[in-house]
C-alpha positions as CSV (number, residue, x, y, z in Angstrom):
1,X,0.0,0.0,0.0
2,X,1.3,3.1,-0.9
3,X,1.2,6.4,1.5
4,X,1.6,9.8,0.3
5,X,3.4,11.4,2.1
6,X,2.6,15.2,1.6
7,X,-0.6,14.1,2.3
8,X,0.1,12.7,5.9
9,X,2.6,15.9,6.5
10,X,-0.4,18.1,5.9
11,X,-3.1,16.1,8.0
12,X,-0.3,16.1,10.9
13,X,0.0,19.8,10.8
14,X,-3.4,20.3,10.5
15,X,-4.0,18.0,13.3
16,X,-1.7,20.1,15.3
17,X,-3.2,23.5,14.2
18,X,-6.2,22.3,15.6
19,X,-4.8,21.6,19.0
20,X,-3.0,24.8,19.4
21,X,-6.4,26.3,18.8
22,X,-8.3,24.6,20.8
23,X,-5.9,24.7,23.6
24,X,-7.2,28.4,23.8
25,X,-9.4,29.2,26.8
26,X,-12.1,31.6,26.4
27,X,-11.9,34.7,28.6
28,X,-13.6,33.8,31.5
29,X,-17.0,35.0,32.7
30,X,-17.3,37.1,35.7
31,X,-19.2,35.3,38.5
32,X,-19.6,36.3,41.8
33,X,-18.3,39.8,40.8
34,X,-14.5,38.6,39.8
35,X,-12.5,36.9,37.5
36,X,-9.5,35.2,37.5
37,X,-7.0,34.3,35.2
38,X,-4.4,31.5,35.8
39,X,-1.5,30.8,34.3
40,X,-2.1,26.9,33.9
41,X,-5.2,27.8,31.8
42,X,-2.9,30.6,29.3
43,X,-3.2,31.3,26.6
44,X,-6.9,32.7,27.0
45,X,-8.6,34.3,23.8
46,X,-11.4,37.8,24.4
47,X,-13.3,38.2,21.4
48,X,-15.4,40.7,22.3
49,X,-15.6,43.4,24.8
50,X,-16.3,42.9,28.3
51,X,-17.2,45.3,31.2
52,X,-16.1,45.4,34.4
53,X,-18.6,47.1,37.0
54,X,-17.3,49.3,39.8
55,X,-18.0,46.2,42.4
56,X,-16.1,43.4,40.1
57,X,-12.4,42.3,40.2
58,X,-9.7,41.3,37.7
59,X,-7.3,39.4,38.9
60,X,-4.4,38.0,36.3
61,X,-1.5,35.7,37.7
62,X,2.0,36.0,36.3
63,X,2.9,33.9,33.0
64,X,-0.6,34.8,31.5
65,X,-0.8,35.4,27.6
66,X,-4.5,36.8,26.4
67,X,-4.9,37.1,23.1
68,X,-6.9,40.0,21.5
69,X,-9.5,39.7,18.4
70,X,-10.2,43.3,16.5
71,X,-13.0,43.5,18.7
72,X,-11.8,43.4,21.9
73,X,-11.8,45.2,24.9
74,X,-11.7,45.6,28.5
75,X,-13.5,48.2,30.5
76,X,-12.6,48.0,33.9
77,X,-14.6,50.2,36.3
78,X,-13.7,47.6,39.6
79,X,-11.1,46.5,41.4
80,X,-7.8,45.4,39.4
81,X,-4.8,43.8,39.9
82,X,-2.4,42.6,37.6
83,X,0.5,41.5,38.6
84,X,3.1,39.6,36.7
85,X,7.3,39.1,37.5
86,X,10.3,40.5,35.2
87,X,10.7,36.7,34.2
88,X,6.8,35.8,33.5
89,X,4.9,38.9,32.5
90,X,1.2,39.4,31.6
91,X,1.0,40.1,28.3
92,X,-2.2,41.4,25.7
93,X,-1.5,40.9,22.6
94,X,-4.0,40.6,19.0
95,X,-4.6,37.1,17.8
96,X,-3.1,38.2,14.4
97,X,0.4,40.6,14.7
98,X,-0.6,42.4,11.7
99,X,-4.2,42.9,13.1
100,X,-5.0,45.3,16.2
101,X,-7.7,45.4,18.9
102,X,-9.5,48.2,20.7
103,X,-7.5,48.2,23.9
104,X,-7.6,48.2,28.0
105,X,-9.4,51.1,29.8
106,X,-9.1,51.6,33.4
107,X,-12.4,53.8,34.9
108,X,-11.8,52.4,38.3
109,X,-12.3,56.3,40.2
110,X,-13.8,54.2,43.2
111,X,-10.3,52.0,44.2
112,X,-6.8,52.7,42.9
113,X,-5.4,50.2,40.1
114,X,-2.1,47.8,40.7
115,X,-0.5,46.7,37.1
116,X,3.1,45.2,37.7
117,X,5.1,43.8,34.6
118,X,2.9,43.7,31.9
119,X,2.7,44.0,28.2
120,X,0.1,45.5,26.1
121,X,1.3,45.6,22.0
122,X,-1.2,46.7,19.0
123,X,-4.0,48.0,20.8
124,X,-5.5,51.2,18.9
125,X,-5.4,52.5,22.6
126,X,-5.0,52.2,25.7
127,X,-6.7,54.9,28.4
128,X,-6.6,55.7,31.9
129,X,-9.8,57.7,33.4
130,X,-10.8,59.7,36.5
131,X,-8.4,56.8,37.8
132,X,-5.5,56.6,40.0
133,X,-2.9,53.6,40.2
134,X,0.2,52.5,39.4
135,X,1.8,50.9,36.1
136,X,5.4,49.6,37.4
137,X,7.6,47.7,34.3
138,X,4.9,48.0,31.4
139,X,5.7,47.5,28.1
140,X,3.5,49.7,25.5
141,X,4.6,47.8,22.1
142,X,3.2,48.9,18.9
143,X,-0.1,50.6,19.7
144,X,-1.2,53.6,18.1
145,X,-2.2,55.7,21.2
146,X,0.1,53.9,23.8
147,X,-1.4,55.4,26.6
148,X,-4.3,58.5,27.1
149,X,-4.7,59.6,30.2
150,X,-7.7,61.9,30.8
151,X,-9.4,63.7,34.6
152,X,-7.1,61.6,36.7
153,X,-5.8,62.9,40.5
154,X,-2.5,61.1,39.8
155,X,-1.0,57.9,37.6
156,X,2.0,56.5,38.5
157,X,4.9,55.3,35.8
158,X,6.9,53.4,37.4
159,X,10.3,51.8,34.5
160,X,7.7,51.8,32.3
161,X,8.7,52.0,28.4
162,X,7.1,52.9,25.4
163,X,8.2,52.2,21.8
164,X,6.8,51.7,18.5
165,X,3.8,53.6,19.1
166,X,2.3,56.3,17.0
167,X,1.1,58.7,19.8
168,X,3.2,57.2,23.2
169,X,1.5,59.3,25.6
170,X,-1.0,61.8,25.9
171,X,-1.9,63.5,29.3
172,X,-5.0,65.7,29.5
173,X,-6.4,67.3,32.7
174,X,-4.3,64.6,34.8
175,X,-1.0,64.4,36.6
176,X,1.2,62.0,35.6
177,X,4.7,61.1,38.0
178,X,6.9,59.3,35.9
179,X,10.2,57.7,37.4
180,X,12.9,56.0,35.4
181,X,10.1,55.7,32.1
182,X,11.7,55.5,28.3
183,X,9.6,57.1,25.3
184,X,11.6,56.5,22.2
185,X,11.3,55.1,19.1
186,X,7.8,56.0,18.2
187,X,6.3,58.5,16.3
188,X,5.1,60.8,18.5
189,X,6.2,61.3,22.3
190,X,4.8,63.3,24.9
191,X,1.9,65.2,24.2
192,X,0.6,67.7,27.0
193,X,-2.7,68.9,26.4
194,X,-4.2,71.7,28.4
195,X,-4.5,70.7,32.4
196,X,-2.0,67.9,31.5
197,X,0.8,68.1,33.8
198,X,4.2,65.5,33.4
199,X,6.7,65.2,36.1
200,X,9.8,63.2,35.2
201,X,13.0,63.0,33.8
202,X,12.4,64.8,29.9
203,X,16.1,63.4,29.1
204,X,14.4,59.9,28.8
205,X,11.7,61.2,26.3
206,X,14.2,60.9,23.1
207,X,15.0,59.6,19.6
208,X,11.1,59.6,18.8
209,X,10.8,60.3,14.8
210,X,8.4,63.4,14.8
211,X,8.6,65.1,18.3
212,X,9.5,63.9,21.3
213,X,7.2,66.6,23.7
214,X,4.7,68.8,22.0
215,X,1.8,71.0,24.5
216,X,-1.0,72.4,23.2
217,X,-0.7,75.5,24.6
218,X,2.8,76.2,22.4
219,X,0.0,74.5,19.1
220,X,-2.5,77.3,20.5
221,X,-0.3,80.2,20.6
222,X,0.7,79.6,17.3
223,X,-2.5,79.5,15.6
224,X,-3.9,81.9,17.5
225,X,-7.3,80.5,18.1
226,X,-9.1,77.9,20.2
227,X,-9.1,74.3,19.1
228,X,-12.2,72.3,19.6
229,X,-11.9,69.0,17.8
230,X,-12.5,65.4,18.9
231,X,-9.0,65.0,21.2
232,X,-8.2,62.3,19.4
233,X,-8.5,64.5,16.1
234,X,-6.7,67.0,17.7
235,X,-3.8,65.1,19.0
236,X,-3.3,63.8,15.1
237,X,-4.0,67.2,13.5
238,X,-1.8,68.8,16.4
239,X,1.3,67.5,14.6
């Protein structure tokens, strides 16, 4: 009996394409107002968006991998703690690298946010709202808004790093305290807009290919009048 043996190279691979799929856990649900992620059940796939109410927790254990479909969100208005080591981070990341997906937002006003060692690459963006908390050793890899932060008392950037990013950072009416933070190598670094306020080291805001830190107020002056556009329109049309 004769065997082809293309034919038994392609049913293998296939056969193994189809376990590395289905070894993908969905996101898990919320019950009981939290949920948690383990690393013994990563990678876990999010399709779609899900919301986090101001009485739910996210909890993500080291070692995690979630992988992103263009739809997909999280809105989290609760509790959250992600916490992974230098040697396992958390990471988001799209299904497909040459995709994107719509990003993580933190609205948690009511309890301060804990994210430790964690990587977040091609998200459109990434936000931070009437929020306070901490990002210590975050990665912000190939988004196009790394991180907006908008009405916040205080974020904290802790060795963070962004690169690859078309619009790194954006800080409107909030305060950000950054301490031993890179922003190079993406399009656009710093942008301040009015009630924005940045404290760190500036040296470490460099080698980004169109500014490194731009403020509104210096875009104002120049054109003399009052801009009023969507933010996000105006942070592109700023430049």
């Amino acid at each position: 009996m004769l065997v082809n043996v293309r034919n038994v190279v392609a049913l293998a691979f296939a056969v193994f394409a189809g376990s590395a799929l289905a070894g993908e856990v969905p996101f898990p649900a919320i019950e009981n107002g939290k949920a948690k992620l383990v690393e013994a059940d990563s990678p876990y796939i999010l399709e779609q968006g899900i919301v986090f109410s101001a009485t739910d927790t996210l909890v993500i254990e080291p070692g995690v991998t979630v992988l992103m479909g263009e739809h997909a969100k999280l809105m989290l208005r609760g509790s959250v703690k992600i916490v992974g080591t230098e040697a396992k981070p958390v990471v988001f990341r799209s299904v497909d690298s040459t995709g994107s997906w719509n990003g993580l937002h933190f609205v948690s006003s009511n309890r301060p946010f804990e994210i430790k060692n964690l990587v977040v690459q091609n998200a459109f963006r990434n936000t931070a709202f009437r929020s306070k908390g901490i990002f210590e050793n975050v990665k912000f890899i190939n988004n196009y808004y790394g991180l907006w932060v908008d009405d916040v008392p205080e974020i904290f950037l802790s060795r963070c790093e962004f690169v690859r990013n078309r619009f790194a950072l954006s800080v409107r009416a909030g305060r950000v305290i950054s301490a031993e933070t890179k922003i190079s190598n993406n399009v656009y670094g710093l942008y301040l807009e009015a009630g924005g306020d940045f404290s760190g080291d500036q040296s470490l805001i460099n080698d980004n290919l169109e500014a490194d830190v731009r403020k509104e107020s210096d875009d104002l002056s120049k054109s003399g009048k009052r801009v009023t556009r969507n933010v996000w329109q105006r942070i592109e049309t700023g430049f």
